[in-house]
C-alpha positions in Angstrom: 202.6 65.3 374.1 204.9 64.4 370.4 206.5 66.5 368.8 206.5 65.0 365.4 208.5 67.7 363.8 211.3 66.6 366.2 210.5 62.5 366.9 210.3 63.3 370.7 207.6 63.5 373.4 207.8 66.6 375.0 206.8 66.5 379.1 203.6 67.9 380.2 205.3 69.9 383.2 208.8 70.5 381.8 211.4 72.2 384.3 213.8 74.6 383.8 217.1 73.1 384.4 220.3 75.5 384.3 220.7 79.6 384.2 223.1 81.5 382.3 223.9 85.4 383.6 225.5 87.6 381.4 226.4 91.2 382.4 223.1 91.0 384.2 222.9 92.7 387.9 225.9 91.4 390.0 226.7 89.0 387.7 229.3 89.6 384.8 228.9 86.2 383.7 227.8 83.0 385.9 225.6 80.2 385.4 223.8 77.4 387.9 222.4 74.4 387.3 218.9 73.6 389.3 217.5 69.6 389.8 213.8 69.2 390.9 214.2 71.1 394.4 216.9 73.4 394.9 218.1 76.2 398.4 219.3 79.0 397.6 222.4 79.2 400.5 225.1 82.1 400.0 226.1 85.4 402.3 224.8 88.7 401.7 225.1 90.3 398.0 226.0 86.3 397.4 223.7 86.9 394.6 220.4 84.9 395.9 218.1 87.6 395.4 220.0 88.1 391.9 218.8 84.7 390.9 215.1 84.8 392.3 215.1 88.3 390.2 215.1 86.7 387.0 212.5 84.5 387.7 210.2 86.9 388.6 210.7 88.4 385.3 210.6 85.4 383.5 207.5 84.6 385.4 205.9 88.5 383.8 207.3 87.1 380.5 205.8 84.2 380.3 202.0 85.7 381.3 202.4 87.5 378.1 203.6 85.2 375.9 200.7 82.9 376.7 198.1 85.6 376.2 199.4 87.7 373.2 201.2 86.7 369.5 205.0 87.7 369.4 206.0 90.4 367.3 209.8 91.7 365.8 211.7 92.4 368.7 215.7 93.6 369.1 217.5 89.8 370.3 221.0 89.1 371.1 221.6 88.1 367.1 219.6 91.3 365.8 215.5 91.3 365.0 213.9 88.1 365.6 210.0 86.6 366.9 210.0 87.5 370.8 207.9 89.7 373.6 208.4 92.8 375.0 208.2 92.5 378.8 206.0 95.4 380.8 208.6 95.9 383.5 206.5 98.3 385.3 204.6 94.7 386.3 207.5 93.1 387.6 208.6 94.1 391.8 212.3 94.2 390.5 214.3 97.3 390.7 215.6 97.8 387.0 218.1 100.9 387.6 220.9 98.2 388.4 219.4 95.5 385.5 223.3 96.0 383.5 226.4 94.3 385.5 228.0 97.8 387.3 225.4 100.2 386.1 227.5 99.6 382.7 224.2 99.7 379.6 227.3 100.1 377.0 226.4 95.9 376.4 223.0 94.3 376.5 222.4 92.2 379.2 221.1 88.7 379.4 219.3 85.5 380.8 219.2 82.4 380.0 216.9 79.2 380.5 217.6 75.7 379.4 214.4 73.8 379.9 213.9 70.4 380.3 213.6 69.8 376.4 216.8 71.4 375.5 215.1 74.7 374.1 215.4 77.8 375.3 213.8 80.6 377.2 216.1 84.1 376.8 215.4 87.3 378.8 217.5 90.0 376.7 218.1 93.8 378.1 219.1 95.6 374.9 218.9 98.7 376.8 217.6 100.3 379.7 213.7 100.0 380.6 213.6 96.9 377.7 213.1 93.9 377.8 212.2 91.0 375.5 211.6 87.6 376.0 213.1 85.3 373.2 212.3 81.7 372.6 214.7 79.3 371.3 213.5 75.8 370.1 216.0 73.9 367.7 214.4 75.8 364.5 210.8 75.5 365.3 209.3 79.1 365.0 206.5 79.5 368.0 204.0 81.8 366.2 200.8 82.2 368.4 199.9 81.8 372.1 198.6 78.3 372.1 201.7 77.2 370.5 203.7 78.7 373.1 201.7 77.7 375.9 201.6 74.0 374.0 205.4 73.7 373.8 206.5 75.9 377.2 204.1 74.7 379.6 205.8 75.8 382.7 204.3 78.0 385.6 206.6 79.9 388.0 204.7 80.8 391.7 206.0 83.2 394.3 205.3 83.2 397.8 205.4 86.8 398.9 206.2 87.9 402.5 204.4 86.8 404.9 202.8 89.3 408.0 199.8 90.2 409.6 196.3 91.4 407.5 196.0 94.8 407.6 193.4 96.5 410.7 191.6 98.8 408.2 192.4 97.2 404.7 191.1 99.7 401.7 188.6 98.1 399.1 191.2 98.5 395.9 190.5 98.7 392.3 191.4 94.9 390.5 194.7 95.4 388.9 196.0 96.5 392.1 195.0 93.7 394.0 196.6 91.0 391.1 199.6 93.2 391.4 199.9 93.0 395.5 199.2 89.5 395.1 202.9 89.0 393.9 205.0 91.6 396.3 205.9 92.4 399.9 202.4 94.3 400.0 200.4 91.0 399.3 199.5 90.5 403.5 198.2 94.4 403.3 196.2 93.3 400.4 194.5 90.1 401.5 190.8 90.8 401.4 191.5 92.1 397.8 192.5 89.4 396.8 189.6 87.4 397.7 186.9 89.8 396.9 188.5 90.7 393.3 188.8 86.5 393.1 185.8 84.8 394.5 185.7 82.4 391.8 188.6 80.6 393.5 187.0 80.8 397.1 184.9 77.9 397.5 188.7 75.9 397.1 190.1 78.3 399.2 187.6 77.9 401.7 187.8 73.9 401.7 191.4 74.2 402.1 190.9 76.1 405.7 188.0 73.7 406.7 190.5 70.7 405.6 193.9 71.8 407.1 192.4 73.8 410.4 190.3 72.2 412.4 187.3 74.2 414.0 188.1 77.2 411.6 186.0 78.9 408.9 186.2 81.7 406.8 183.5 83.6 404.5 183.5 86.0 401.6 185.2 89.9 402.0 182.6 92.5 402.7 182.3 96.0 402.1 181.8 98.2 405.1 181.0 101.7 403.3 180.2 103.2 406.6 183.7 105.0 406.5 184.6 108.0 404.6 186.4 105.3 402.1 185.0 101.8 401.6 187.1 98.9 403.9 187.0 94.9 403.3 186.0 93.3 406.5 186.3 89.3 406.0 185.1 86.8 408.9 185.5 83.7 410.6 181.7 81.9 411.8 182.9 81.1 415.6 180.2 79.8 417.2 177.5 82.4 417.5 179.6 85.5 416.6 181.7 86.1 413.8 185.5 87.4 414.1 187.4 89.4 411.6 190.2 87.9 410.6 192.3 90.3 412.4 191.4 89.3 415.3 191.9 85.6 414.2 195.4 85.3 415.2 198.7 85.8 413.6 199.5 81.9 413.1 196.0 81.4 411.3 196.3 84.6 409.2 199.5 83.8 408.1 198.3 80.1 407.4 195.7 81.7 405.2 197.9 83.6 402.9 200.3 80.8 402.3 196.8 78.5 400.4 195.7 82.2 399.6 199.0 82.1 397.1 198.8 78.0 396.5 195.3 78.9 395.0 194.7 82.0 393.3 198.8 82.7 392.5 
C-alpha cells in the first residue's frame, strides 16, 4: 500500500508500538513501548490490567471508526474530526477512568502505530469518550479511509471455563457482547448459533486439531418453559452434548471459538 501524499508505503498489518497514559486510571503519567510479542509481568495494582484496559477500548473504538464517518468531537486541542466511543460496549469499569477519581483534567491514551501516526483515546469528561486520529496532516474523512490507513485488529481471549449445563437461547447483540467478557464460556452455543456462517471453519479446526472429535450446529430444545441451546458431538452411534464432552475439549473449543468468529 503508497501513500503518495506522503512518498511511503504504508504496511498492510501495521502494529502499534508504544503507549502514552495520562491522568488515566492508576496512571498519572507513564508510557511503554511494545515490539512484536510482549508479557505483561508486574505485582498486583502493578498496572497490567490498566494497560489491557485501554486496549479493550481502543479495540470498541476502532469497530466504529471502520463502520461509521467521524463527526466534531471535543479533543485534547479543542473540536477536531474523531468518534465518540459507546462505553456501555466496552467490559471496563469507567467510574475510576480519571487518575484518583480526579475528572477536574481530561484523561488520555495514546498510540503510536507503526507508521508514526497516531491513535488517541481522549476522556474529556466522565461517561465520554472519543477516539482521535492523528496522521501528519492527512484528514481521515470516511470509513474506508480509516480502515485503508489504520488497518489494525485487536482480539481478546476471554476467560476460559466450563459451557454452561442449561445455556439460554439469547437474543444477538448479547451473544456478540459475551463473546468479548468473562461471560463468553456461559455464552458458547450463542455464539455459534447467532454465527453459523463462521462454523463450517470452526468445525474443520476441531476435526484438524482433535482427533476422533466432532461437533455440529446449536439446537433449540423448546421443550422447557424457556428455549435452551443444546450443541453435540457425533460419537459413534450416539451424540454427546458438549457438556458432557470434557472440560479440556470444551475449553479447547472456545480458544478456535475466539481465533474464528472474535
Amino acid at each position: 500500500m503508497y501513500d503518495s501524499a506522503r512518498g511511503e508505503t504504508l504496511s498492510s498489518a501495521l502494529r502499534i508500538t508504544s503507549v502514552r497514559f495520562s491522568r488515566y486510571k492508576a496512571f498519572r503519567e507513564f508510557s511503554v513501548s511494545l515490539e512484536n510479542f510482549n508479557i505483561l509481568v508486574g505485582a498486583n495494582n502493578a498496572g497490567k490490567s490498566t494497560i489491557l484496559s485501554a486496549f479493550r477500548i481502543l479495540a470498541e473504538a476502532l469497530r466504529r471508526a471502520k463502520a461509521k464517518s467521524p463527526s466534531f468531537v471535543q479533543g485534547p486541542d479543542g473540536t477536531t474530526r474523531g468518534y465518540q466511543v459507546n462505553m456501555g460496549n466496552v467490559p471496563v469499569a469507567t467510574e475510576n477512568i480519571f487518575h484518583e477519581y480526579n475528572d477536574a483534567l481530561p484523561a488520555s491514551v495514546k498510540f503510536r502505530v507503526s507508521t508514526g501516526d497516531f491513535l488517541i483515546l481522549f476522556f474529556p469528561e466522565r461517561g465520554v469518550c472519543n477516539l482521535i486520529c492523528e496522521t501528519a496532516g492527512r484528514v481521515i474523512t470516511s470509513p474506508s479511509a480509516f480502515r485503508k490507513h489504520f488497518n489494525l485488529e485487536i482480539g481478546f481471549v476471554p476467560t476460559l471455563g466450563p459451557v454452561e449445563h442449561e445455556e439460554p437461547l439469547y437474543q444477538q447483540e448479547a451473544a456478540r457482547e459475551a463473546l468479548l467478557t468473562h461471560r463468553a464460556s456461559r455464552n458458547f452455543r450463542n455464539i455459534w448459533h447467532h454465527r453459523p456462517e463462521f462454523f463450517p471453519e470452526f468445525r474443520q479446526l476441531i476435526n484438524d486439531t482433535w482427533p476422533g472429535m466432532d461437533i455440529k450446529l446449536p439446537e433449540i430444545d423448546r421443550t422447557h418453559d424457556k428455549p435452551l441451546l443444546r450443541m453435540f458431538c457425533p460419537e459413534d452411534r450416539i451424540d454427546r452434548e458438549i457438556f458432557w464432552a470434557g472440560f479440556g475439549f470444551q475449553v479447547w473449543c472456545q480458544m478456535l471459538t475466539f481465533i474464528v468468529a472474535n
